[in-house]
N, C-alpha and C positions, 0 to 999 in steps of 0.2 A: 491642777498640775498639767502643765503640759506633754504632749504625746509625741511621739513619734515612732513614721514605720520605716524600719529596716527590711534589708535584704538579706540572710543568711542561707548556706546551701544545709540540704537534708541532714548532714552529716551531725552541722554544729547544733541542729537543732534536737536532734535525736538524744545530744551528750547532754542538753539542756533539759530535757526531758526526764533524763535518766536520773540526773540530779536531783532535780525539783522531786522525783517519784521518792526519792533517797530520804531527799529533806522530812517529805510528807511523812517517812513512814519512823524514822529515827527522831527526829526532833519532837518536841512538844509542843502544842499551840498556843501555846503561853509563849515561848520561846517564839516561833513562827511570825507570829504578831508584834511583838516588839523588837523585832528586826524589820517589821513592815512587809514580809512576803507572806502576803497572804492570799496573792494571786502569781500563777507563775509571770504574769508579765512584770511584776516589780519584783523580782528576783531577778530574771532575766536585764531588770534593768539596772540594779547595783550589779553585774555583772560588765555590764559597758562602761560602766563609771567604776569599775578596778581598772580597765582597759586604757580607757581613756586618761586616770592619775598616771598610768604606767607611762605610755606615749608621754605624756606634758612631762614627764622626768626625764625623758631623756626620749626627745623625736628621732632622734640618726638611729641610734637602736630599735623603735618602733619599726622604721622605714626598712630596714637590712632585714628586720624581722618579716617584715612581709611582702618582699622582695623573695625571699628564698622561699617562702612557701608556696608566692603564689607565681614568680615567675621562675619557674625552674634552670634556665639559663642561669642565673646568678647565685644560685647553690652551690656551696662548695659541699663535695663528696666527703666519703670516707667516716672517720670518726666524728666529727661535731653533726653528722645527720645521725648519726646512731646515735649518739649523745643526746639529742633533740627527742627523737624516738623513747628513749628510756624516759626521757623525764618526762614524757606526757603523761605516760603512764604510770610511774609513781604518781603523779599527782592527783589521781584516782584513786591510790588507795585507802585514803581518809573515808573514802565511801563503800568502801567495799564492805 
């Protein structure tokens, strides 16, 4: 299978981490295994390939998306950054 290395900053890796720890400790390894994450780098890599379907469905959306995160000039304030905010964090709760 082919490899590849990324660059990610500490933040996303730590969430990746946090996960994977989640996975290990709630899931079964039966279940583990026939999702194929049996290492965290193949978890981490159906993770870039949710990313990547998302982007190929809709690239203008990808791009605004990462426009506003990562060049803060093109963020609009107010309610949809609070809005942004909340949902990250629901979507954590599945692992809580």
């Amino acid at each position: 299978m082919p490899k590849i290395e990324i660059e990610v900053d500490e933040e996303t890796v730590d969430v990746i981490k946090r996960i994977w720890s989640s996975n290990q400790a709630k899931m079964s390894e039966e279940v583990l295994r026939q999702l194929g994450w049996t290492r965290m780098a193949t978890f981490a890599g159906d993770l870039l390939c949710l990313g990547f379907e998302i982007a190929a469905e809709d690239p203008r959306k990808f791009i605004l998306h990462m426009r506003e995160r990562k060049a803060p000039i093109f963020r609009e304030t107010g309610a949809r950054e609070e809005k942004r905010e909340r949902s990250l964090d629901e979507s954590m709760k599945a692992y809580a």
